[in-house]
VOBA-1610 file (N, C-alpha, C; in pm, whole numbers, padded with zeros to 5 digits, always signed):
BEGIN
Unk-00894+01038-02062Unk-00929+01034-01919Unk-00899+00895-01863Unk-00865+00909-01748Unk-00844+00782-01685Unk-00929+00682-01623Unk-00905+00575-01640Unk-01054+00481-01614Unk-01007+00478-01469Unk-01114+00410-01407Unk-01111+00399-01265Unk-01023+00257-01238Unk-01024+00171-01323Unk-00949+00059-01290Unk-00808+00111-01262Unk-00775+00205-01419Unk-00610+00229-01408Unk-00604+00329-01285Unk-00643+00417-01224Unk-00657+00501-01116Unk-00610+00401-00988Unk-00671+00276-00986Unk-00684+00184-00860Unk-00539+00124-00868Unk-00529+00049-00994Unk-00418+00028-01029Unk-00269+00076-01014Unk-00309+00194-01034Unk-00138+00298-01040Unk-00176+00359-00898Unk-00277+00334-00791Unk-00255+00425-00653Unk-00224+00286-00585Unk-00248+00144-00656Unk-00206+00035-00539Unk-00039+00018-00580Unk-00045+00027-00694Unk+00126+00010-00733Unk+00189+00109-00702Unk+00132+00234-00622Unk+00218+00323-00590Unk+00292+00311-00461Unk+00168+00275-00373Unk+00175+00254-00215Unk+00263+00110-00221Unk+00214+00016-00324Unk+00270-00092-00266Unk+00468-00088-00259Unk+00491+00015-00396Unk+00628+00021-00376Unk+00668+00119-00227Unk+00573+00139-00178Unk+00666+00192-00038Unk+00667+00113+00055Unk+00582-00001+00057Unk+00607-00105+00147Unk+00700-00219+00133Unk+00699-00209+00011Unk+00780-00343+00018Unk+00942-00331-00122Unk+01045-00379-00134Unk+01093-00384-00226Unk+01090-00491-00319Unk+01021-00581-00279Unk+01009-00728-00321Unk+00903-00773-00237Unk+00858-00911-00318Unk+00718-00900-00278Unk+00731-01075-00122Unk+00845-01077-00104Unk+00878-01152+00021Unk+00929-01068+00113Unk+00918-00927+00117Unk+00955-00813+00197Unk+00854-00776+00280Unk+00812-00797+00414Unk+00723-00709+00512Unk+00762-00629+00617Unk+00613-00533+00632Unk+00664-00463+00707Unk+00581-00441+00826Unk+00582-00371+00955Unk+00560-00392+01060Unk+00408-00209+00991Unk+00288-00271+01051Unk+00165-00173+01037Unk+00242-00068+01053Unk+00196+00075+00971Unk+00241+00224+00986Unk+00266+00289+01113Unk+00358+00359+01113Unk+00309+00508+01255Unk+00345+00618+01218Unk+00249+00718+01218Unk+00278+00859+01215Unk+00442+00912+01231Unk+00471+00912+01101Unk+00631+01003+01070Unk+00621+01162+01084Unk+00491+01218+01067Unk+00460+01349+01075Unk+00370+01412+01185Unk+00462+01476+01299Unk+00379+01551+01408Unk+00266+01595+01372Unk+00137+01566+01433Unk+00024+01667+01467Unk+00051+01825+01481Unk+00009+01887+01405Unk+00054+02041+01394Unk-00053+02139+01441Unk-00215+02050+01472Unk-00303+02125+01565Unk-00335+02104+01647Unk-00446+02177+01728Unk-00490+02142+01857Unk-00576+02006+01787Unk-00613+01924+01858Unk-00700+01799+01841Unk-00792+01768+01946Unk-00932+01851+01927Unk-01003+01865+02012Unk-01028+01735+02117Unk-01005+01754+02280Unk-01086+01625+02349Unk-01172+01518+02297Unk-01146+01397+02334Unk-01257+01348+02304Unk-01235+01269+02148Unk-01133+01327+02053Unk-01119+01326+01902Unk-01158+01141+01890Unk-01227+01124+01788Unk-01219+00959+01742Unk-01196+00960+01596Unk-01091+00829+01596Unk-01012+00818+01457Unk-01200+00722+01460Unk-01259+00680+01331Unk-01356+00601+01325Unk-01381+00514+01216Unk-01249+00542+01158Unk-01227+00392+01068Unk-01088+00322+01123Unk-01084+00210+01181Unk-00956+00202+01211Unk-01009-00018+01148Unk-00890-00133+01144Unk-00912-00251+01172Unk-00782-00291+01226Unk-00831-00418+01270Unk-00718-00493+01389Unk-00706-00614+01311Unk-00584-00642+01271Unk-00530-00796+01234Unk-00481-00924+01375Unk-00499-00993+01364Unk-00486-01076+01482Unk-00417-01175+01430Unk-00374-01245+01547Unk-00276-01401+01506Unk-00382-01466+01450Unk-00357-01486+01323Unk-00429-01559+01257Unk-00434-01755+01317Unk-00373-01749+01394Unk-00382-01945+01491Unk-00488-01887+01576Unk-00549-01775+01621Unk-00632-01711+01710Unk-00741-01683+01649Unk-00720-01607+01527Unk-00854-01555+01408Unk-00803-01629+01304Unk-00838-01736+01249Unk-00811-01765+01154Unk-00920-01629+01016Unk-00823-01664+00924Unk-00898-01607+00829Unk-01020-01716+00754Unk-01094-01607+00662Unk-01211-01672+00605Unk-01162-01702+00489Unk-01233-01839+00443Unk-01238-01889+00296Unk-01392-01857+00244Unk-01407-01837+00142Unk-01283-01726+00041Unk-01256-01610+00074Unk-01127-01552+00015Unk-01106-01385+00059Unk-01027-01312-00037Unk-01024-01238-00018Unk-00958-01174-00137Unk-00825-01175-00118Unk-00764-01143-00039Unk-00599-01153+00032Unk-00614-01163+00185Unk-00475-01179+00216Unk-00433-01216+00349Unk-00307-01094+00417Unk-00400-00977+00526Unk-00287-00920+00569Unk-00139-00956+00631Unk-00070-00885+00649Unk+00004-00877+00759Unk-00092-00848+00945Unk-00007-00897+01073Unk-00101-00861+01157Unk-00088-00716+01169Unk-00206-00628+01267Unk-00136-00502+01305Unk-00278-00543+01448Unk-00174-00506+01548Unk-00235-00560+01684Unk-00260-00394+01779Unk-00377-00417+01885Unk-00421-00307+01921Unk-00312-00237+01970Unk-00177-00279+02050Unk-00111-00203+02118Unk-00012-00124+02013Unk-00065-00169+01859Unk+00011-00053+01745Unk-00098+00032+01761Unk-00218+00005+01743Unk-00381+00074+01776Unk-00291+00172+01848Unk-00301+00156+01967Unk-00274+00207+02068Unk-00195+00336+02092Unk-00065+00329+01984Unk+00125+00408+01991Unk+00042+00520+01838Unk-00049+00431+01757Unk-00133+00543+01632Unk-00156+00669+01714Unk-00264+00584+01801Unk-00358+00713+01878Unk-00287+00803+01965Unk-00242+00719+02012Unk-00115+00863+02097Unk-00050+00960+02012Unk+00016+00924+01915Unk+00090+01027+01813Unk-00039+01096+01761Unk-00156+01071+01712Unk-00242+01144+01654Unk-00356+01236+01753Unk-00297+01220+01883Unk-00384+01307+01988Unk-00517+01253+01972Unk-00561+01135+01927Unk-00727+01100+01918Unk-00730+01037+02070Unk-00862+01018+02091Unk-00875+00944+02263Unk-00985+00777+02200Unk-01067+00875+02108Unk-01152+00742+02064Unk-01063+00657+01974Unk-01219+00541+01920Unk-01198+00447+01775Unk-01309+00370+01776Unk-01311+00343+01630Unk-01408+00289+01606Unk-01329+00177+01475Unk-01344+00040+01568Unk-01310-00083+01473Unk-01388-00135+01371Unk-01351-00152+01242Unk-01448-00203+01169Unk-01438-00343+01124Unk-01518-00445+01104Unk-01503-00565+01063Unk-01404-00573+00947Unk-01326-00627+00909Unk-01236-00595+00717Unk-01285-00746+00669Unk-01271-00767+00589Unk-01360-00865+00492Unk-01285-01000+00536Unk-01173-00985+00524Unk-01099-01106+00547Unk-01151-01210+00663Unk-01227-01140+00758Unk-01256-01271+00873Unk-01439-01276+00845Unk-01487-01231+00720Unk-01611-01273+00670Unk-01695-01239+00786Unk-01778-01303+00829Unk-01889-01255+00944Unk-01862-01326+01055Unk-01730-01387+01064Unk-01668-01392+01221Unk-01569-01277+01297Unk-01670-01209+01372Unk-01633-01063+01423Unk-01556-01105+01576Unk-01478-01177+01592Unk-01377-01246+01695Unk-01327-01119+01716Unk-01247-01160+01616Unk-01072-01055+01618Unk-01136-00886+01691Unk-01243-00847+01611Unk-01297-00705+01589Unk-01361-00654+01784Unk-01411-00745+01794Unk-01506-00785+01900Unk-01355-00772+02027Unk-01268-00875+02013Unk-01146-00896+02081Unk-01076-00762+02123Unk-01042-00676+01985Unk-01033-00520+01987Unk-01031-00435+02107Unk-01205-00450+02056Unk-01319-00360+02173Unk-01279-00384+02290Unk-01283-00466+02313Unk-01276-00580+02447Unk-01135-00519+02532Unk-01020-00521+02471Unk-00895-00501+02478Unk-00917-00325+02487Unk-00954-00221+02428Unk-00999-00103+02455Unk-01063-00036+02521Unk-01139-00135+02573Unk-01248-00078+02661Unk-01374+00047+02658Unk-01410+00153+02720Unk-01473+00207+02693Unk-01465+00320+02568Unk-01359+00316+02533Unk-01328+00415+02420Unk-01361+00390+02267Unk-01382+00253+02284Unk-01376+00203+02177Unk-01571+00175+02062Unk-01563+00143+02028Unk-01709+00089+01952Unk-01657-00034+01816Unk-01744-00042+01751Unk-01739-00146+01637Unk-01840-00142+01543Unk-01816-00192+01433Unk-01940-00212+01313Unk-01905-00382+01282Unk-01987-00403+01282Unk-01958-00575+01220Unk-02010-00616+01070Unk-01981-00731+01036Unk-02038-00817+00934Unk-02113-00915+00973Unk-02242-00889+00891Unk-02297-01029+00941Unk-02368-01095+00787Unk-02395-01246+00841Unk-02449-01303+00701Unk-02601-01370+00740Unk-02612-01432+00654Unk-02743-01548+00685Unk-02762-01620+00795Unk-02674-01675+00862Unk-02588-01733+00944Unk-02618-01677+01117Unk-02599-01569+01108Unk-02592-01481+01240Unk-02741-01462+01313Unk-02710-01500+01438Unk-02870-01492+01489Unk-02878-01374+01578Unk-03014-01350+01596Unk-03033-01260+01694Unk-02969-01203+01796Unk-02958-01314+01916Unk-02883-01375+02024Unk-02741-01310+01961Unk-02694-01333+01884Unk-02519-01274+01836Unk-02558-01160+01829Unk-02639-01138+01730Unk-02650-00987+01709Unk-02659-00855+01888Unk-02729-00939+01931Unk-02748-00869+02090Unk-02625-00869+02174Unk-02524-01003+02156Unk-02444-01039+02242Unk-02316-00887+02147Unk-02325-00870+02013Unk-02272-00780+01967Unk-02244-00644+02014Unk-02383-00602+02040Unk-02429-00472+02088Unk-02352-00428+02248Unk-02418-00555+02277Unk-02341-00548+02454Unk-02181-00569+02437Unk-02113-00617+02304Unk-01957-00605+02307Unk-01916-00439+02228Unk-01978-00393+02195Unk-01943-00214+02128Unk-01993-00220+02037Unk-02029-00329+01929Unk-02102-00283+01811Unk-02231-00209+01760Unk-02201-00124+01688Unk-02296-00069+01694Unk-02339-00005+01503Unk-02297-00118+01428Unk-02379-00131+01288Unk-02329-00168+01228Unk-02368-00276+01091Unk-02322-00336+01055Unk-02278-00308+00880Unk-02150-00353+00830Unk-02085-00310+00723Unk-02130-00399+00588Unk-02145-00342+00446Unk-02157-00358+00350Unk-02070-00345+00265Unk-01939-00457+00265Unk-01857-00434+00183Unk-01838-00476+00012Unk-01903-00386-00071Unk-01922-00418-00186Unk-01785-00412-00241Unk-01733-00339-00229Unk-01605-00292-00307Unk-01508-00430-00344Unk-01446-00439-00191Unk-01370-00552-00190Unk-01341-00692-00251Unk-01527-00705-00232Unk-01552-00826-00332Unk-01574-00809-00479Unk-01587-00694-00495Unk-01604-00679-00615Unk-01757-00650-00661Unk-01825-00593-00617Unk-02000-00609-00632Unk-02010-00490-00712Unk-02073-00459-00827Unk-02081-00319-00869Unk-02208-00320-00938Unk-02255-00469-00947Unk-02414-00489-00999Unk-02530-00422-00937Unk-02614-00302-01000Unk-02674-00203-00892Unk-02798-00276-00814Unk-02858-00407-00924Unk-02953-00482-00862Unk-02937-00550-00729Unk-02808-00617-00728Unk-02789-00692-00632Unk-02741-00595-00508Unk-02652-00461-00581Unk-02670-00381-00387Unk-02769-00380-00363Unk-02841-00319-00457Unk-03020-00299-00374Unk-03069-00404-00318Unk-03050-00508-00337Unk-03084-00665-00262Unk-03033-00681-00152Unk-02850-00622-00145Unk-02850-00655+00000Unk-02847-00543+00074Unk-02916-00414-00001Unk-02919-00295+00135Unk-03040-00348+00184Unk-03128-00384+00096Unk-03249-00384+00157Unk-03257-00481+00274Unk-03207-00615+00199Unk-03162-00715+00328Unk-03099-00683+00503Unk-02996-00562+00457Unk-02944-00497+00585Unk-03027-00440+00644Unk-03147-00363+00581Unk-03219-00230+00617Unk-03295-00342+00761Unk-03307-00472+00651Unk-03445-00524+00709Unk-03380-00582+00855Unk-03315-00619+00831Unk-03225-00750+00923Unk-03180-00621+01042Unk-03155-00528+01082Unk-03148-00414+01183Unk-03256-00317+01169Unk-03315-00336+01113Unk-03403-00193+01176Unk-03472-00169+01305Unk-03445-00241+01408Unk-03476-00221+01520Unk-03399-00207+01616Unk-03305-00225+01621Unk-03175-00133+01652Unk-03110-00016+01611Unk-03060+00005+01738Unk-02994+00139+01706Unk-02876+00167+01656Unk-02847+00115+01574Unk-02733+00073+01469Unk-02712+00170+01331Unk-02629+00176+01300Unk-02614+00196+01123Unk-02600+00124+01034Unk-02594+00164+00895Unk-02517+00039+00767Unk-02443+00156+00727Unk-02303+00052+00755Unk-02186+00136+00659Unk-02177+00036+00521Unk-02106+00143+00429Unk-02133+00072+00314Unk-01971+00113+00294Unk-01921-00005+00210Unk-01792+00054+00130Unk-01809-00004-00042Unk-01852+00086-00153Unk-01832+00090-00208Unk-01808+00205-00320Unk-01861+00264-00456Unk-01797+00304-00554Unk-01915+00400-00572Unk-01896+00542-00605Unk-02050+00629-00654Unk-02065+00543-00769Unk-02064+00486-00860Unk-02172+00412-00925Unk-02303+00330-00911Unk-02254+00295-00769Unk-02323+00148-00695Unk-02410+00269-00618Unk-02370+00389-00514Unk-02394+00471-00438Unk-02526+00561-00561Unk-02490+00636-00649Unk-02595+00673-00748Unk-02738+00521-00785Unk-02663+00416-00756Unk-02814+00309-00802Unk-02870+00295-00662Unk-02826+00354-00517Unk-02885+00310-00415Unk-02973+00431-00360Unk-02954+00553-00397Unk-02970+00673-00331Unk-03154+00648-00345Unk-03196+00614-00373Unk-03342+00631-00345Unk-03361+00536-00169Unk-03293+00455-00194Unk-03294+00368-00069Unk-03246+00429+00084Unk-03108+00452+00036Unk-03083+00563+00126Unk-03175+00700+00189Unk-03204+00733+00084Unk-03290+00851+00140Unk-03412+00815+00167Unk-03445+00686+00205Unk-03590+00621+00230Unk-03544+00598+00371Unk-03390+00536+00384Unk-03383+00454+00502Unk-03415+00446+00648Unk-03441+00396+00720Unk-03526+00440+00837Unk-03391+00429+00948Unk-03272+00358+00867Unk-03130+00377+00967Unk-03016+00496+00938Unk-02968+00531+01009Unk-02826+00596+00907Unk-02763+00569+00841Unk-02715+00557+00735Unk-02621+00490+00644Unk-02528+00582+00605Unk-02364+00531+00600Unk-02259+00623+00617Unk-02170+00535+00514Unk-02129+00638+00410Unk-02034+00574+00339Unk-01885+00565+00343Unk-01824+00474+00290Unk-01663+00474+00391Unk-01585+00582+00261Unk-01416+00618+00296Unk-01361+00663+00198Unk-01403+00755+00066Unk-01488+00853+00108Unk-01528+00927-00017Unk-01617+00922-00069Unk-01641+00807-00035Unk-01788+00733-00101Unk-01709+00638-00255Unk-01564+00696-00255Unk-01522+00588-00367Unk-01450+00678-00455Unk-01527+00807-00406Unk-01447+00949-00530Unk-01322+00948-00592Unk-01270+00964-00724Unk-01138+00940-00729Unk-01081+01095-00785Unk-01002+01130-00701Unk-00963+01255-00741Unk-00946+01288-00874Unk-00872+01247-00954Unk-00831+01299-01072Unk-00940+01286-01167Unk-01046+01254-01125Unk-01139+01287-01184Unk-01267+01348-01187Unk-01232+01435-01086Unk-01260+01556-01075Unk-01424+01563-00977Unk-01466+01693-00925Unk-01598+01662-00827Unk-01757+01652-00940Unk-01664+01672-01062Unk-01849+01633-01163Unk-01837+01503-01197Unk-01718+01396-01138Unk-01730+01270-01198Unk-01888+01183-01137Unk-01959+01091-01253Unk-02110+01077-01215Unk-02097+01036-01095Unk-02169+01035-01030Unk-02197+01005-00832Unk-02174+01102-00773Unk-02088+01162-00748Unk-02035+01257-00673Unk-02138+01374-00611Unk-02166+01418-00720Unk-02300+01514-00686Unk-02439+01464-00619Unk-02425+01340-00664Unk-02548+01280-00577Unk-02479+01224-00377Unk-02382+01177-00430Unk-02345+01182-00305Unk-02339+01304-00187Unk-02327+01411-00257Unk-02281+01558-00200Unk-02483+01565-00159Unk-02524+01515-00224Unk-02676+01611-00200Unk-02717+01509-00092Unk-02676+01371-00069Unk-02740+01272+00034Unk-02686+01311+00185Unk-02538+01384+00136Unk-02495+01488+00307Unk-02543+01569+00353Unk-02635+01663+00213Unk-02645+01790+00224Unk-02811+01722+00320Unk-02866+01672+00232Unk-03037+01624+00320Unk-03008+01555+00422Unk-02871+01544+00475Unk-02876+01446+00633Unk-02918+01277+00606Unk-02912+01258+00477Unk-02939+01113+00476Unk-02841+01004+00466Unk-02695+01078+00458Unk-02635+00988+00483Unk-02464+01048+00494Unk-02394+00994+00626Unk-02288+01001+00654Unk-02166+00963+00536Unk-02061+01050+00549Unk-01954+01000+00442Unk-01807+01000+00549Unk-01732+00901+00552Unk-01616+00956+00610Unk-01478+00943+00508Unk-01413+01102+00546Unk-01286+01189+00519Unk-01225+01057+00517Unk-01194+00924+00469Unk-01110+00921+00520Unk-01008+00806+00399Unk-00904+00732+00409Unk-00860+00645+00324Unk-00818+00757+00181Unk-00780+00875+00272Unk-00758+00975+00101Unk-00659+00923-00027Unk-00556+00848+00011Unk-00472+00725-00074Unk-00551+00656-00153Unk-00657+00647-00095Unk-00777+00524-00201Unk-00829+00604-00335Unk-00813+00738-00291Unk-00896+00841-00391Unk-00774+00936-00498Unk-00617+00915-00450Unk-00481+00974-00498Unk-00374+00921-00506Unk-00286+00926-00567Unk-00171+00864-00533Unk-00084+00984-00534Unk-00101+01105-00538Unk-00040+01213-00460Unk+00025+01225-00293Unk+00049+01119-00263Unk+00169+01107-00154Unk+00212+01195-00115Unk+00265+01228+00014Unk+00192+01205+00144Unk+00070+01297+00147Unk-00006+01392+00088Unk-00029+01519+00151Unk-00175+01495+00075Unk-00149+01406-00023Unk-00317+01386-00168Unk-00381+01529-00154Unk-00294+01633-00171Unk-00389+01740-00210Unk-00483+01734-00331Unk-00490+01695-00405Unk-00615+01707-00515Unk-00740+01627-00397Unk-00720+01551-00306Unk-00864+01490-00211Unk-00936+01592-00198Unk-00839+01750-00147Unk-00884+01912-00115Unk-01026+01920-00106Unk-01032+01913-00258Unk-01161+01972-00297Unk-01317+01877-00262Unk-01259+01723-00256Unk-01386+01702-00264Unk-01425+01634-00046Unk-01303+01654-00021Unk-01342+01679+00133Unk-01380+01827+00134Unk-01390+01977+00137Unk-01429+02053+00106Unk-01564+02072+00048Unk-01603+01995-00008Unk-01745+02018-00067Unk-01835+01940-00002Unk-01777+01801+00067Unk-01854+01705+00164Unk-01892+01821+00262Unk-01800+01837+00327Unk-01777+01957+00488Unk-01877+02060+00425Unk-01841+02121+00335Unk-01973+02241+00324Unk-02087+02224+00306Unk-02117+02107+00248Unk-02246+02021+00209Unk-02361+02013+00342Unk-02285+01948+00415Unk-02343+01918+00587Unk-02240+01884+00697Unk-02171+01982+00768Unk-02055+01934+00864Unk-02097+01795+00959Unk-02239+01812+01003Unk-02307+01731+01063Unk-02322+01558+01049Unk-02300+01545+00882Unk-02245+01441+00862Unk-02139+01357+00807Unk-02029+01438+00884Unk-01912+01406+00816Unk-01845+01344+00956Unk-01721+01233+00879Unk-01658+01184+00988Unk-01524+01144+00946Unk-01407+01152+01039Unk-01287+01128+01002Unk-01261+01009+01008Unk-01137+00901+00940Unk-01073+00790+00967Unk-00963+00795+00934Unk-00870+00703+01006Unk-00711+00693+00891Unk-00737+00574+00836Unk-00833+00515+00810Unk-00779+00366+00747Unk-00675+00294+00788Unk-00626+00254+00955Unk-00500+00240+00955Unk-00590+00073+00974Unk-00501-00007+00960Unk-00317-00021+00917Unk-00315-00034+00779Unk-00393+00009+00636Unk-00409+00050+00587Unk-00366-00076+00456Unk-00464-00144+00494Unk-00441-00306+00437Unk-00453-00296+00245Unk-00369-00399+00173Unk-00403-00377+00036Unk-00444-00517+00001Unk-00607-00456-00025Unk-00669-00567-00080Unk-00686-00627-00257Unk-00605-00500-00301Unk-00532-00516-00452Unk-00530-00665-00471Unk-00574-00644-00658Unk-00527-00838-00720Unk-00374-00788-00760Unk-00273-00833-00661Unk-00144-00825-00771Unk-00107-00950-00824Unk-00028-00928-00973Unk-00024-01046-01051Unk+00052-01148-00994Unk+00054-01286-00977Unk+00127-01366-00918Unk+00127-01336-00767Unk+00038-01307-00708Unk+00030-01224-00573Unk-00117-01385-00542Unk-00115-01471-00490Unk-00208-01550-00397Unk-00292-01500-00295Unk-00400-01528-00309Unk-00483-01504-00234Unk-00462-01528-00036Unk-00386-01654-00056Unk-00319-01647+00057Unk-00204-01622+00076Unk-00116-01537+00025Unk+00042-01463+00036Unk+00007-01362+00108Unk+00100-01315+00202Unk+00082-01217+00305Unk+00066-01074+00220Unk-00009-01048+00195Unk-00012-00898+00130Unk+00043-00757+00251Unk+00176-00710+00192Unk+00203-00614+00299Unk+00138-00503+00350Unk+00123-00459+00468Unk+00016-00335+00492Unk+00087-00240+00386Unk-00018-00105+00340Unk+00064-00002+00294Unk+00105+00094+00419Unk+00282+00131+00390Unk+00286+00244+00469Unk+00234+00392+00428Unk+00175+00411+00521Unk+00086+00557+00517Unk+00105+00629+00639Unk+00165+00776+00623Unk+00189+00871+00746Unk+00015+00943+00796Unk-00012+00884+00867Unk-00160+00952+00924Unk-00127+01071+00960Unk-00020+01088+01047Unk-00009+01215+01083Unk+00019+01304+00965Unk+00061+01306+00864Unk+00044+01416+00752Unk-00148+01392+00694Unk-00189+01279+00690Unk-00301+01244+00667Unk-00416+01392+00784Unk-00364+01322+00896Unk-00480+01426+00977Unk-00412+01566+00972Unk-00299+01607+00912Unk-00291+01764+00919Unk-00350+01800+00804Unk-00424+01759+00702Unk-00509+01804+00629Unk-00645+01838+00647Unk-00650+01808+00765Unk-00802+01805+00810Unk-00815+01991+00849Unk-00696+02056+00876Unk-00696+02217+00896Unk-00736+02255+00763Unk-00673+02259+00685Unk-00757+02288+00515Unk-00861+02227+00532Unk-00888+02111+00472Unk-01021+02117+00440Unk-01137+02198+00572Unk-01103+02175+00673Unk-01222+02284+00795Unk-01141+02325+00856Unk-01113+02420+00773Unk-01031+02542+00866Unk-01092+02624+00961Unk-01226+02562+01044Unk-01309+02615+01168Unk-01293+02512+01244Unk-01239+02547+01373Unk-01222+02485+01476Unk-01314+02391+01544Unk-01436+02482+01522Unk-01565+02429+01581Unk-01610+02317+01499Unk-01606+02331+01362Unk-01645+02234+01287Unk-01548+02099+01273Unk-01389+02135+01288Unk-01332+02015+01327Unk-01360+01973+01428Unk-01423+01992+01551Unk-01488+01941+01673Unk-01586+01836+01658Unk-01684+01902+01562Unk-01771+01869+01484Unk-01802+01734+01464Unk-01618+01681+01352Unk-01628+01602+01265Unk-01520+01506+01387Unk-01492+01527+01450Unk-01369+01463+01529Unk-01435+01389+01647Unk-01534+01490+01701Unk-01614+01413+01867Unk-01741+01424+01870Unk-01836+01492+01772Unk-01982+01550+01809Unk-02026+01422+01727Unk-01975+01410+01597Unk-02071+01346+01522Unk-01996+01201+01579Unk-01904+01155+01549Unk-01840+01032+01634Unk-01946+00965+01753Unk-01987+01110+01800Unk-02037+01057+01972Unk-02205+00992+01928Unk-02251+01139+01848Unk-02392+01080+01841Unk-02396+00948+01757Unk-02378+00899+01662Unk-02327+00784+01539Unk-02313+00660+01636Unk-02157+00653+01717Unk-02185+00549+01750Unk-02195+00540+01958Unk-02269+00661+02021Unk-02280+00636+02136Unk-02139+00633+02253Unk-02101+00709+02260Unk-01970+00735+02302Unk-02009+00799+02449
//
């Protein structure tokens, strides 16, 4: 069986050979190569999306794990048109640490369509946090993955920290990390007095199948309404290109679990935060190219009910983050 490292491994070395042929080769953020083939209900919001900025404008944070390429809203912009969505929802990406400029800038540049989740640290006061709210944000992200966090003590340290630090707002905690970390938090979660929504699967990796450990606990935290998962980043979970049918099954079992808390994203511009060898922390790491539009025509399989892609596209989008 395959470990999860080599899984991560052989799906970043897969994508990365479509971006680049060499590793001084870039390329300009993705766009949908594959028409939309359904109706895409009014209203639709992509709700994982991030924005790279001129970094002389956003500088990046020290330390980080890598350094994108940019991908600027008016690519935002040419995504959403090809994918018939009207919303978005920007998320902080690790690289600018808990300076939510760039993210904030986004919104700003989008206007009412738009929303946000931020990062915040020790650092961040009230006053920001409010001045946040009044710019689209509306909850703040837990990115374990990226950095590498898989110690179950210390998530529990900083969900609790998050729980505490918003609970009086009307906010969420998104989390991005791994069902391992997700199985040591679920008591918390299902305590939580906020929503908490997990990014990409919750971390699921296809080829190893829907009894791999977490999974089932994840499926039962949708099923009790305690916590959001979004469809989305299916590349993170396959390297089955373009179409990741093996994802099938375990978007399928989310959706039947609780439609109510499910939510779509493309992960665009679909950044690789991969260690490649001889690859610097500050070397431009190329976006991966990824066709969203074959990405969102999977969304007819997995809810092949109209109503329920409504559901997952504008109902839950709206209530989540206020639309």
């Amino acid at each position: 069986m395959l470990s999860r490292r080599e899984i991560l491994i052989g799906a970043a070395a897969g994508a990365a050979a479509m971006v680049r042929g060499t590793a001084t080769v870039s390329a300009s953020a993705s766009q949908p190569s594959t028409p939309v083939n359904f109706d895409v209900p009014a209203g639709a919001c992509d709700s994982h999306t991030h924005v790279f900025g001129d970094p002389h404008r956003f500088p990046f944070a020290t330390p980080r794990q890598y350094s994108p390429e940019p991908a600027s809203v008016e690519e935002m912009r040419a995504l959403h048109r090809a994918l018939h969505t009207q919303r978005v929802v920007i998320v902080q990406p690790s690289v600018y640490g808990a300076d939510n400029a760039c993210t904030l800038d986004g919104i700003k540049q989008l206007g009412a369509i738009a929303r946000g989740v931020a990062v915040i640290d020790e650092k961040t006061t009230d006053a920001a946090l409010d001045e946040m709210a009044r710019g689209g944000i509306r909850g703040i992200r837990i990115n374990l993955e990226t950095s590498g966090q898989t110690d179950p003590a210390a998530s529990r340290k900083q969900f609790a920290a998050a729980v505490e630090r918003i609970k009086d707002r009307k906010w969420h905690i998104q989390i991005y990390t791994r069902l391992s970390v997700i199985e040591s938090l679920k008591d918390q979660v299902a305590a939580s007095p906020l929503p908490v929504v997990f990014d990409h699967f919750g971390g699921a990796q296809a080829p190893l199948g829907l009894e791999q450990p977490g999974f089932p606990t994840l499926v039962n935290l949708v099923r009790s309404g305690k916590a959001y998962v979004k469809i989305s980043g299916a590349y993170r979970c396959s390297t089955k290109a373009p179409n990741y049918p093996d994802v099938a099954p375990f978007a399928q079992a989310l959706i039947a679990a609780n439609p109510q808390r499910i939510l779509w994203g493309s992960d665009w511009p679909h950044p690789d935060s991969s260690q490649v060898p001889g690859r610097k922390v500050t070397d431009i790491a190329p976006l991966y190219q990824i066709d969203d539009g074959a990405l969102l025509n999977q969304l007819p399989f997995w809810a092949p009910d109209a109503a329920v892609r409504k559901t997952i596209l504008v109902e839950n989008p709206a209530k989540l983050y206020g639309f």
